[in-house]
C-alpha positions as CSV (number, residue, x, y, z in Angstrom):
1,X,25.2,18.6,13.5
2,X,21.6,19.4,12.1
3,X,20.7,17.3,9.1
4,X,17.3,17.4,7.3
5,X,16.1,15.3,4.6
6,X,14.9,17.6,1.8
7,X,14.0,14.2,-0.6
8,X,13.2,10.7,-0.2
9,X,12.4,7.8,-2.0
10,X,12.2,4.2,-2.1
11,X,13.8,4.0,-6.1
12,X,12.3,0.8,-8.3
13,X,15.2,-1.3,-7.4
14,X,14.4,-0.7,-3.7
15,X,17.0,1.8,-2.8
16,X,16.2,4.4,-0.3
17,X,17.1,7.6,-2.1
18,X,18.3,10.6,0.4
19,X,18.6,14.3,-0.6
20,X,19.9,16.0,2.7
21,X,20.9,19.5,3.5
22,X,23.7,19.5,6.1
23,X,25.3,22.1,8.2
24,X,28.7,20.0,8.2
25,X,30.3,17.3,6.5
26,X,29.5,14.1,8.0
27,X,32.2,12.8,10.3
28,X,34.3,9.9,10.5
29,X,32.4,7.1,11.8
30,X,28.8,8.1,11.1
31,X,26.3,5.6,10.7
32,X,22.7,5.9,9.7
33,X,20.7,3.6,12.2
34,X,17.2,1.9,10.6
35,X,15.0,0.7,14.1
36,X,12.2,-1.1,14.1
37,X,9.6,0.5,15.9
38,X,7.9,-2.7,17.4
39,X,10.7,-4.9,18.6
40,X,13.9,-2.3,18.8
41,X,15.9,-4.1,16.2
42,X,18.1,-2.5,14.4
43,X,20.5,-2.2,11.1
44,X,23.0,0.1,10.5
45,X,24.7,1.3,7.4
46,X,28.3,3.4,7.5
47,X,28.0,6.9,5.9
48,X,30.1,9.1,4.3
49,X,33.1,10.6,3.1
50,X,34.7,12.8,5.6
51,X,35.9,16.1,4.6
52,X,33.4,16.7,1.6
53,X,31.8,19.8,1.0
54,X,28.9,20.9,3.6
55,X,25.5,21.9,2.1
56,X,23.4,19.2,-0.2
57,X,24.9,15.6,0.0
58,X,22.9,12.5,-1.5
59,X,22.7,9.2,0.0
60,X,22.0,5.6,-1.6
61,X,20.7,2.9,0.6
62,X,20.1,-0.6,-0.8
63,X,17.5,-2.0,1.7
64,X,17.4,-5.9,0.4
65,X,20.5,-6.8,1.8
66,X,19.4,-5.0,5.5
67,X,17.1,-8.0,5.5
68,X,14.3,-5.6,7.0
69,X,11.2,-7.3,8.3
70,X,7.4,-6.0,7.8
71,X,6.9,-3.0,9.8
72,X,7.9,0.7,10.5
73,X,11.4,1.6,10.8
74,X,12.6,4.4,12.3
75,X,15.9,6.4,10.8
76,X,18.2,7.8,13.2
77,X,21.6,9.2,12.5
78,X,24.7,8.1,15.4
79,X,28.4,9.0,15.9
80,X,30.3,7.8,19.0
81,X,27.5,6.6,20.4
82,X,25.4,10.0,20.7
83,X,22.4,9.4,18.3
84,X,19.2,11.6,17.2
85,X,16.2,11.1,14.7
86,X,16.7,12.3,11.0
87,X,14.5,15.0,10.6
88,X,12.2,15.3,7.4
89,X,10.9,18.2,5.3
90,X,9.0,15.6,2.4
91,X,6.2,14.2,2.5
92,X,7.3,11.3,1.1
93,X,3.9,10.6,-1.0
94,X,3.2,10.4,-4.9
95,X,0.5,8.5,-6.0
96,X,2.1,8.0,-9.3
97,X,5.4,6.5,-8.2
98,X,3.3,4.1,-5.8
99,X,1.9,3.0,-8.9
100,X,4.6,2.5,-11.1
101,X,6.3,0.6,-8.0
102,X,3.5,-1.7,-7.4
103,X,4.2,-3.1,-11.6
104,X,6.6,-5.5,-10.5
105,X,6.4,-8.6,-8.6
106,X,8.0,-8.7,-5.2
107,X,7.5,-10.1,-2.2
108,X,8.0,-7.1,0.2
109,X,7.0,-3.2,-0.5
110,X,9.2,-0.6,0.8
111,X,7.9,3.5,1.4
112,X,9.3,6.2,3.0
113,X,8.0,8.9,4.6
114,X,7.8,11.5,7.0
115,X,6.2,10.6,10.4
116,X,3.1,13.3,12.3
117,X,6.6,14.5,14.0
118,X,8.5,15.4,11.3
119,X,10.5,12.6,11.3
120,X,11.9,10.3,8.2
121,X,10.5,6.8,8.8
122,X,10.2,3.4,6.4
123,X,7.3,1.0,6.0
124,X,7.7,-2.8,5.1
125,X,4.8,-4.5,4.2
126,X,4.0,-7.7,2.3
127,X,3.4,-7.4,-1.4
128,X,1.1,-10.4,-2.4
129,X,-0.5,-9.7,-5.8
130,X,-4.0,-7.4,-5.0
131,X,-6.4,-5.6,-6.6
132,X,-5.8,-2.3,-5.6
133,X,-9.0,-0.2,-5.3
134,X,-9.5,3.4,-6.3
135,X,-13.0,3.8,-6.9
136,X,-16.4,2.0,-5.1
137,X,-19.9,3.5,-6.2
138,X,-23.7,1.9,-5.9
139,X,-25.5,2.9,-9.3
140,X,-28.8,1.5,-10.7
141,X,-28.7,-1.4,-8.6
142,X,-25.0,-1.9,-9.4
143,X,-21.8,-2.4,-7.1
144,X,-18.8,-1.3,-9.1
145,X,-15.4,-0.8,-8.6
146,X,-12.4,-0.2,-10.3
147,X,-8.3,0.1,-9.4
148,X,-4.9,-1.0,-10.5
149,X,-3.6,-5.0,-10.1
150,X,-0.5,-4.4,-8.0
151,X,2.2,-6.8,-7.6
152,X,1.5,-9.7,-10.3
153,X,3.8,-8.5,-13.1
154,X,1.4,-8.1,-15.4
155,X,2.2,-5.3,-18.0
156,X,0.3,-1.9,-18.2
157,X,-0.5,-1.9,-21.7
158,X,-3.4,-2.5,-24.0
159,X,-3.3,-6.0,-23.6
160,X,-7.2,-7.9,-21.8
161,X,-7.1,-10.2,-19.8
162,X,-10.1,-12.7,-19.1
163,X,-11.3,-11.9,-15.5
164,X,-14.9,-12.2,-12.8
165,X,-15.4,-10.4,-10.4
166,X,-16.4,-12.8,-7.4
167,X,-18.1,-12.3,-4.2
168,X,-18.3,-15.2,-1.4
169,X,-20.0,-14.8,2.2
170,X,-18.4,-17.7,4.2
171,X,-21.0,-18.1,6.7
172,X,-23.3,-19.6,3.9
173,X,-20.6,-20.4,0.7
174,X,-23.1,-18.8,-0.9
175,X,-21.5,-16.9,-4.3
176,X,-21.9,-14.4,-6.7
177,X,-19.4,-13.8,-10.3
178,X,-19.8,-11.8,-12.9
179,X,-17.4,-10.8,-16.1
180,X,-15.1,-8.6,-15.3
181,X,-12.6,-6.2,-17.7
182,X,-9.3,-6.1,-17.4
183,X,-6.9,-4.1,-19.9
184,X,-3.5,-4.0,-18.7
185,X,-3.6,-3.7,-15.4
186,X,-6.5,-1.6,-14.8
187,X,-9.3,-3.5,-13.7
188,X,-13.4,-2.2,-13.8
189,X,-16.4,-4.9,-12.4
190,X,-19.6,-4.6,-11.5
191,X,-22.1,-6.9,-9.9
192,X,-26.1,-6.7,-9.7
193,X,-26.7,-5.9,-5.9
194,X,-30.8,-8.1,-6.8
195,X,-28.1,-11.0,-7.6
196,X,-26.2,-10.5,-4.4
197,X,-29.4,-10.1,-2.4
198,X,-31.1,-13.8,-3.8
199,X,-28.0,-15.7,-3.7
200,X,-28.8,-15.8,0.2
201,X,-32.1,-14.1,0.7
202,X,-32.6,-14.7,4.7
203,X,-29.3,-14.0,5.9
204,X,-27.2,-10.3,6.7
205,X,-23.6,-10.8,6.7
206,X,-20.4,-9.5,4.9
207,X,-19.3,-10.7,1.3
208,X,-15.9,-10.8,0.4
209,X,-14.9,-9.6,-3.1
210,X,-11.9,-11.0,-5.2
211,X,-11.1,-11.1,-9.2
212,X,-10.5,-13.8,-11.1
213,X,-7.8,-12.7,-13.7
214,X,-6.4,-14.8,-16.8
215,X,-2.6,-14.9,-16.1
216,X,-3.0,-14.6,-12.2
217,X,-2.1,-17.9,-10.8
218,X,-4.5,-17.1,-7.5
219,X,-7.6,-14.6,-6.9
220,X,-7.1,-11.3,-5.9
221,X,-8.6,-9.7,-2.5
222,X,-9.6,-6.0,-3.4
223,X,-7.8,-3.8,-0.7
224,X,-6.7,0.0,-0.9
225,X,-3.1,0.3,0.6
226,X,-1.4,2.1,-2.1
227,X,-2.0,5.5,-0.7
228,X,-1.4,7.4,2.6
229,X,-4.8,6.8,4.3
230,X,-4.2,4.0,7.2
231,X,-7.2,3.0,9.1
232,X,-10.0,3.0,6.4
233,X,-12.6,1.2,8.0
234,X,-12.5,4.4,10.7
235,X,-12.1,7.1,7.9
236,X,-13.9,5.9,5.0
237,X,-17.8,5.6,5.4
238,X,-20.1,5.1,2.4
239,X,-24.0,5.9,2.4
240,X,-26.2,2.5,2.0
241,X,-27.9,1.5,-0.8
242,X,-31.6,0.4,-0.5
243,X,-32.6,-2.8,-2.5
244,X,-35.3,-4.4,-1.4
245,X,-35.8,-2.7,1.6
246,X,-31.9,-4.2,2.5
247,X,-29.3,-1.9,3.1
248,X,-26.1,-2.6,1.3
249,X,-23.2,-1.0,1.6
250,X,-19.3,-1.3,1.1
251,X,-16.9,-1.2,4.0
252,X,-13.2,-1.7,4.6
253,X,-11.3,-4.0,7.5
254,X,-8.7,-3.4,10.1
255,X,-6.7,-4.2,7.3
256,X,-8.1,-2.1,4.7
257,X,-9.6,-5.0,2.7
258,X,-12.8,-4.1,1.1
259,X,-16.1,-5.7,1.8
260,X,-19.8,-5.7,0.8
261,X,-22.0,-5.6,4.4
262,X,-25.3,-6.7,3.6
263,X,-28.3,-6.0,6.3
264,X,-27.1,-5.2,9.9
């Protein structure tokens, strides 16, 4: 039987919303299998209703009850023991509805999408409140950024909230802060690099940026996850600013948390 995904999404309330295009109704006894990639465990959810009309069908998956852990899941479709991967023909990617997800609190993040392969896939990750970054630029002696607060229930309205902009290097707890705006939950800062540079003149090293926001029980590492570039820190590379005769320049981790490297 040759099943493709034509649609897929993860919906607000974390359901996993299939469009498919089948050749044949789905028989009795067919179950969509959910594996995770790392350790082989699976979950498995009954489908269908035998007989119905071939063509389009639709499929509703709540995923909070499959008690899914953090990592990429593999979708598979079995009957009588004969399985195969569940081919996709989306993309599974809108920056938009990564956004309007990221609005509410929650504790895990769920995203579909269609693997190098062709292949429909989910990934779990943890969804501790962040300050999602969009934009990083040097400019007359400035480092600014600006993003979206994802995850800490915060409304996006027209509402400001009290918030710095911090940067600590923990080889030295030497630290920088500076006003920050916040208006909703769309966050711009920006920090003097001159200020960055004499909180710890003799040392190179790597700062670590997080905001301070009224409302937000805990600072907020800046990271960049809400999009379909894994890997950062091998794909993004910014030019270095000159202060000083210092090079500056932003960076990202292994887990796409962003950072200030200073010297080096």
């Amino acid at each position: 039987m040759r099943v493709v995904v034509t649609d897929a999404e993860v919906t607000l309330a974390d359901v996993l919303s299939l469009r498919l295009a089948i050749e044949e109704p789905f028989r009795d006894g067919t179950e969509l299998v959910l594996r995770h990639r790392a350790t082989g465990v699976e979950r498995t959810v009954l489908l269908g209703t035998p007989g119905a009309p071939a063509g389009d069908a639709s499929l509703a998956v709540s995923l909070a009850p499959l008690t899914l852990s953090v990592g990429r899941w593999d979708a598979y479709l079995r009957h009588e023991g004969q399985r195969a991967r569940l081919r996709s023909v989306d993309p599974g990617f809108s920056l938009d509805h990564l956004d309007t997800y990221a609005l509410c609190k929650r504790t895990l993040a769920y995203r579909s999408y269609r693997t190098r392969n062709g292949f429909l896939a989910l990934k779990i990750a943890d969804a501790e409140p962040v300050a999602e970054v969009r934009a990083v630029w040097f400019r007359e002696g400035r480092f600014e950024v600006t993003g979206l607060l994802a995850y800490t229930g915060l409304d996006d309205d027209d509402a400001r909230h009290e918030a710095r902009l911090a940067l600590h290097r923990r080889q030295s707890a030497a630290r920088v802060a500076t006003a920050a705006t916040v208006q909703g939950v769309r966050f711009h800062a920006a920090v003097s690099l001159v200020d960055v540079l004499a909180a710890d003149p003799d040392a190179s090293g790597t700062w670590e940026p997080t905001l301070e926001v009224e409302g937000v029980s805990t600072p907020l590492r800046l990271g960049s996850r809400l999009d379909d570039i894994d890997g950062k820190r091998r794909r993004l590379h910014y030019p270095a600013a000159q202060v000083d005769g210092v090079a500056i320049r932003p960076c990202y981790t292994a887990d796409d948390e962003l950072r200030i490297e200073v010297g080096g």
